[in-house]
C-alpha positions in Angstrom: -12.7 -36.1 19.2 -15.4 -34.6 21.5 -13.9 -32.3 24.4 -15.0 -33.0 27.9 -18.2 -31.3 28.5 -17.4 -28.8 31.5 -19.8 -26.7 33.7 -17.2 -23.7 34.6 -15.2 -21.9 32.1 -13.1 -18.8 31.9 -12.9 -16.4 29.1 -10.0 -13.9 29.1 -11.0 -10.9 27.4 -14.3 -8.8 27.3 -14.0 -7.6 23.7 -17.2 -9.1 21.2 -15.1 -12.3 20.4 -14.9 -13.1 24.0 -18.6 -11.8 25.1 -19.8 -14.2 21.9 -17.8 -16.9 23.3 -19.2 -16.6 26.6 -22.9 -15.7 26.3 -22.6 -18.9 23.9 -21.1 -21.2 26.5 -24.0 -19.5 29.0 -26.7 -20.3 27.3 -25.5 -24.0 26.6 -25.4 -24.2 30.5 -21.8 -23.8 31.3 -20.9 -21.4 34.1 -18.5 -18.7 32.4 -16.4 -16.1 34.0 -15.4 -13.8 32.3 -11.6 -11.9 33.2 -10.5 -8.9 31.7 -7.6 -6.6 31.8 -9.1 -3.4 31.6 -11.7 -1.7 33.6 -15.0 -2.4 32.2 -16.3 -4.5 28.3 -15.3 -3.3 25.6 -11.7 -4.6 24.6 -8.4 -2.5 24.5 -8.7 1.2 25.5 -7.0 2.1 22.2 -10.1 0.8 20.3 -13.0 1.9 23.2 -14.3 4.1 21.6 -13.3 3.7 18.1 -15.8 2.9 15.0 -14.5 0.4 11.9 -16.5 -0.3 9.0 -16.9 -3.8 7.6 -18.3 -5.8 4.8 -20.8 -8.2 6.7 -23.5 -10.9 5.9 -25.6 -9.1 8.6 -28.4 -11.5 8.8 -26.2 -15.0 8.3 -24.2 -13.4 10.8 -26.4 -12.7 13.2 -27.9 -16.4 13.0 -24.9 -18.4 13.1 -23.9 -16.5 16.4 -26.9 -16.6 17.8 -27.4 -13.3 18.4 -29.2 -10.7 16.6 -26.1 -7.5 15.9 -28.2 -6.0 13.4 -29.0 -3.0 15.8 -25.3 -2.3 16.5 -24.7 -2.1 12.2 -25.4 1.2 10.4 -25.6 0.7 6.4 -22.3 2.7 4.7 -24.1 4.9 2.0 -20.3 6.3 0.7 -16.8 5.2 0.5 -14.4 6.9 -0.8 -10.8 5.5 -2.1 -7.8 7.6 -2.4 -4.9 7.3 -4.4 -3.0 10.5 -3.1 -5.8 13.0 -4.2 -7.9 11.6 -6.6 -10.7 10.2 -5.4 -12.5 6.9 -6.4 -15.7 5.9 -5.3 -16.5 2.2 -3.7 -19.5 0.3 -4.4 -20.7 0.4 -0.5 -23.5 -1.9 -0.4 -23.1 -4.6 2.1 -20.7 -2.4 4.2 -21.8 -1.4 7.8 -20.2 1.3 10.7 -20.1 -0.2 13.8 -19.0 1.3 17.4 -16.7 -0.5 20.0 -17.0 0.7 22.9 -18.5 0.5 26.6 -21.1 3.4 25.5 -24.8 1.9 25.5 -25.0 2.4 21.8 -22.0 0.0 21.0 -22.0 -3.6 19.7 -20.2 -4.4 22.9 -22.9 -3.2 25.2 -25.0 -5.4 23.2 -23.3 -8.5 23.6 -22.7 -7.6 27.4 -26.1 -7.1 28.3 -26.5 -10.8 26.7 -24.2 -11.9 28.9 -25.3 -10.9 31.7 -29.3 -11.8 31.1 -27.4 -15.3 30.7 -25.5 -14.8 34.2 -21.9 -14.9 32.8 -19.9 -13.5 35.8 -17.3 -10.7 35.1 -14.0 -9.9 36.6 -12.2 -6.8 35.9 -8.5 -5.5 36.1 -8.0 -9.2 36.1 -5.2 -9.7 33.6 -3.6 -13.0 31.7 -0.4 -13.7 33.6 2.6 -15.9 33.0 2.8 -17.3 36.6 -0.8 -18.5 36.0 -0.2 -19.7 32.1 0.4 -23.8 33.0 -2.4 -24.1 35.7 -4.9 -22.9 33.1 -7.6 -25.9 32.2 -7.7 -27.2 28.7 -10.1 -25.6 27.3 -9.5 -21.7 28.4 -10.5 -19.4 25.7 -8.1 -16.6 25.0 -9.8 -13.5 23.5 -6.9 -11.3 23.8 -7.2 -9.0 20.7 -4.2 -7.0 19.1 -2.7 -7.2 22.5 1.2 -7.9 22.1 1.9 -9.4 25.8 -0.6 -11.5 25.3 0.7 -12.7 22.1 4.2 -13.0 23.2 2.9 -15.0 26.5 1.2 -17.6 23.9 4.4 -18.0 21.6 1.9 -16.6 18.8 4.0 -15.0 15.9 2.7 -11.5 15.0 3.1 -8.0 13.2 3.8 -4.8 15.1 1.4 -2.1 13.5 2.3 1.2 13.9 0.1 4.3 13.5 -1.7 7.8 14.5 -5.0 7.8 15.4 -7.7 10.2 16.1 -11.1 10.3 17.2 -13.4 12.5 19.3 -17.5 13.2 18.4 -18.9 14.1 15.0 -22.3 15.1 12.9 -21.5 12.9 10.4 -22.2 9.6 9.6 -22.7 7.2 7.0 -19.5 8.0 5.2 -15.9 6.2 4.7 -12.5 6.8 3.5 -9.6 4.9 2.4 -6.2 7.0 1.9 -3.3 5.3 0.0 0.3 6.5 -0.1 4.2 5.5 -0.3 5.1 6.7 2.7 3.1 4.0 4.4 2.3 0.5 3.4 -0.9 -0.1 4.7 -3.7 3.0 4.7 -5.6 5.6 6.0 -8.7 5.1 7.0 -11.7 7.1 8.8 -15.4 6.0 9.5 -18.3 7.9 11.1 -20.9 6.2 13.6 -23.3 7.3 16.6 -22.1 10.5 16.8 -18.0 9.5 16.6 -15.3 9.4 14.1 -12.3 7.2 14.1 -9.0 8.1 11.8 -5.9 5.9 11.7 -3.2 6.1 9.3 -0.9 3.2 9.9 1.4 0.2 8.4 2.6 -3.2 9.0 6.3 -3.3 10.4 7.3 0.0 10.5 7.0 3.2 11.7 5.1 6.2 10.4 6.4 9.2 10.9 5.5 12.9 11.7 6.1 13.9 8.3 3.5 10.9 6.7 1.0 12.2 9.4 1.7 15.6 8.2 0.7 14.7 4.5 -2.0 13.1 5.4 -3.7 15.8 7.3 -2.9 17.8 4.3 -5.0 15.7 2.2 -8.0 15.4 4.4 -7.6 19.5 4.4 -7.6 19.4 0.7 -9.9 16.6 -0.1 -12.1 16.5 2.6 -11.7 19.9 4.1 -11.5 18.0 7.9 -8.6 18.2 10.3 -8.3 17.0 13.5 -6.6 19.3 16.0 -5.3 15.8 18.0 -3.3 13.0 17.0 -1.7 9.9 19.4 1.1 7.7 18.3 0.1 3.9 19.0 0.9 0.7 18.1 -0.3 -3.0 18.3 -0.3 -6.8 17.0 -1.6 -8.3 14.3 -1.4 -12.2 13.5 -0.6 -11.8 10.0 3.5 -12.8 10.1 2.9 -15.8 8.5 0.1 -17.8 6.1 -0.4 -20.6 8.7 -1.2 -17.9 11.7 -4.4 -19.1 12.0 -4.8 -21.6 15.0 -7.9 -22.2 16.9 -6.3 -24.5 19.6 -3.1 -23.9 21.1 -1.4 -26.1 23.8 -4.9 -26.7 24.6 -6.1 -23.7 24.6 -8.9 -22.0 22.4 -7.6 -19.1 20.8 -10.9 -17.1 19.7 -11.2 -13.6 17.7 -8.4 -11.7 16.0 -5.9 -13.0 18.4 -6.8 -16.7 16.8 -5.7 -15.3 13.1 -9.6 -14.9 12.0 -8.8 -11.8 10.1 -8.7 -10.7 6.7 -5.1 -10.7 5.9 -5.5 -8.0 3.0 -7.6 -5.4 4.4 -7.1 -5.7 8.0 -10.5 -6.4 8.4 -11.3 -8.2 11.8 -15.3 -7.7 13.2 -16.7 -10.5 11.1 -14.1 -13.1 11.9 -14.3 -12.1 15.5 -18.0 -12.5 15.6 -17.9 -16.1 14.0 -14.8 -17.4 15.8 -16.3 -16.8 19.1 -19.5 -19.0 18.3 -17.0 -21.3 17.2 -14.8 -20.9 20.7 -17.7 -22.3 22.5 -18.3 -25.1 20.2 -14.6 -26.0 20.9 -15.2 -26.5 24.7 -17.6 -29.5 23.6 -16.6 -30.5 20.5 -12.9 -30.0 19.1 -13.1 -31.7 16.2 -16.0 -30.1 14.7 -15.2 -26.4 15.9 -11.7 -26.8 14.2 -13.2 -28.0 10.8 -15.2 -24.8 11.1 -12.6 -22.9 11.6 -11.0 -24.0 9.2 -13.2 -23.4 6.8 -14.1 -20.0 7.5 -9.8 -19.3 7.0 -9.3 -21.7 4.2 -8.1 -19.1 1.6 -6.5 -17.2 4.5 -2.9 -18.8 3.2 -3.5 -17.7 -0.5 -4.3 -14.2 0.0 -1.6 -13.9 2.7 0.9 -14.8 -0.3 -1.0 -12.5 -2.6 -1.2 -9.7 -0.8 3.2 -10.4 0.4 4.0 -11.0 -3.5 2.0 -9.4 -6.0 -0.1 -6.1 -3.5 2.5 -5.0 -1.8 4.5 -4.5 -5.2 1.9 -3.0 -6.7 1.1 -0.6 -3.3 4.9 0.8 -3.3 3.9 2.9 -6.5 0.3 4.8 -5.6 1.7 7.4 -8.1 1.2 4.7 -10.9 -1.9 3.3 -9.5 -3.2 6.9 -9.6 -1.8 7.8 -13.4 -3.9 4.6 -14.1 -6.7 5.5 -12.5 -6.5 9.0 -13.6 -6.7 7.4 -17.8 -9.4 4.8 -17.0 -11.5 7.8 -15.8 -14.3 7.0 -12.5 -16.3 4.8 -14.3 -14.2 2.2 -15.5 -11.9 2.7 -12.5 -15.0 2.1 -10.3 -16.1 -1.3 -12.3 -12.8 -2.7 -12.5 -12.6 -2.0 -8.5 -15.9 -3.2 -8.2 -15.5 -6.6 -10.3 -12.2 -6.9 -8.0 -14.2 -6.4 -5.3 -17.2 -9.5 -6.3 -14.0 -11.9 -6.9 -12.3 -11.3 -4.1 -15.6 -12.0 -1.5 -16.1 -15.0 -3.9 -12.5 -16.4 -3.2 -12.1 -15.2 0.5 -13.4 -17.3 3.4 -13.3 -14.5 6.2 -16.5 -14.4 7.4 -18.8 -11.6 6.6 -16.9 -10.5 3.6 -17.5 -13.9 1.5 -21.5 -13.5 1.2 -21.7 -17.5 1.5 -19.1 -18.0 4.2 -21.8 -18.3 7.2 -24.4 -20.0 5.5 
């Protein structure tokens, strides 16, 4: 069923999902406003700044969307996993850091300055309200990111994440970690880009305490010899509650980025989907039917890994000090391939964009 072609449509949020979205709809000669609920691009002011890595089909990216990212992506030359102290290295080919941000040297800034050469208009401390929720048009696309109100407005089931993070400026760059321990469930993670660092240690559905963040700043003394002298509790949403999460249209309107369940539900890792499911967005304003069998195929395995990672990972994750025994028998080497050949078959069986090398071709 083809959606009614319209020439004005409203985009909340100015994160990338919502900046691909609109400069999309632009350039296909819609007029596109733009509303967002903080004070300039560049999504929540948790994550501006922050920088992520991400496995990414940089170039099939880039061409789907439409727009060429490749000069907001920095190659990963090291990654480094974890288990308590011993240390495993990750194949990093095909990884990039990337910066969120409003700085001129963030992927962000890049799509905005799309947007505006198109003439997408932007409104600012303009925020998603209830009050306004039924008048919306069909065809509204939501680009609301981890942001809980806007998940509990939409009826969208979610995880609350809980977490310390860090960041401030750094010499270093190029480099990646990934901590795993019992006293979270999820990980630890820091990455490096244009002169900034961003560390979070954080799970899914409960909290972490001072005492985890203690231990965890005692291994990045030990292993890493880093600290970081400051540390902010925060928290957030993630559409990962259940393995059918991932809806593009909702009561007729478009859900697009994280906040439409295009993210990895293993790893946590949301650029890639974001990127594709806002070209995808502003195929939905003209064409439903063929933006929602995209969608659906870039998230087709996203119910199988869901259960995976619920019913086998998670039993696996509660004992790091057998993981690390095993690792520590295997030796590097054959740790590293086994990680590695876990790695190639779980790109070839995953459909989040980016990670599967075939999934935007």
């Amino acid at each position: 069923m083809k959606g009614l072609r319209r020439k004005e449509v409203t985009v909340y949020g100015a994160g990338m999902s919502g900046l691909i979205a609109a400069y999309n709809l632009a350039r296909e000669g819609h007029d596109v406003l733009v509303r967002e609920r903080e004070t300039t691009f560049g999504g929540s002011s948790m994550f501006n700044p922050s920088t992520h890595v991400t496995p990414l089909d940089l170039e099939a990216t880039s061409a789907y969307i439409g727009i060429d990212v490749s000069p907001a992506f920095h190659a990963v030359e090291s990654i480094s996993l974890y288990l308590h102290d011993l240390r495993i290295p990750l194949p990093a080919a095909g990884s990039y850091a990337v910066e969120r941000s409003s700085r001129l040297s963030s992927l962000d800034a890049l799509l905005y300055e799309k947007c505006l050469g198109a003439e997408v208009e932007f409104e600012f401390e303009r925020d998603l309200v209830r009050d306004e929720l039924g008048d919306l048009p069909p065809g509204t696309i939501i680009a609301c990111g981890l942001n809980p109100e806007a998940y509990d407005l939409l009826g969208i089931p979610y995880i609350t994440w809980y977490g310390w993070m860090s960041r401030g400026e750094a010499d270093r760059s190029g480099y990646a970690w990934i901590w795993l321990d019992e006293c979270i469930n999820e990980y630890g993670y820091i990455s490096y880009c244009n002169g900034l660092y961003y560390d979070l240690v954080f799970s899914y559905g409960r909290e972490v305490d001072a005492e985890c963040l203690q231990r965890y700043r005692e291994f990045m003394r030990g292993a890493e010899d880093t600290d970081h002298a400051e540390w902010e509790y925060v928290s957030g949403a993630v559409p990962l509650a259940a393995p059918d999460n991932p809806r593009l249209l909702r009561d007729g309107l478009i859900m697009c980025g994280t906040i439409s369940g295009a993210m990895d539900p293993f790893m946590g890792f949301g650029i890639s989907g974001a990127l594709v499911s806002g070209k995808v967005a502003a195929m939905a304003v003209e064409d439903t039917t063929a933006a929602e069998e995209e969608f659906a195929r870039f998230t087709r395995n996203f119910a199988s890994v869901h259960r995976f990672k619920h019913e086998v990972w998670y039993g696996l994750r509660s004992r790091v000090d057998l993981l690390e025994e095993l690792a520590a028998v295997l030796g590097p080497q054959r740790s590293l391939r086994l990680i590695a050949e876990g790695i190639r078959k779980g790109r070839k069986g995953s459909a989040i964009p980016g990670f599967s090398p075939v999934s935007c071709s």
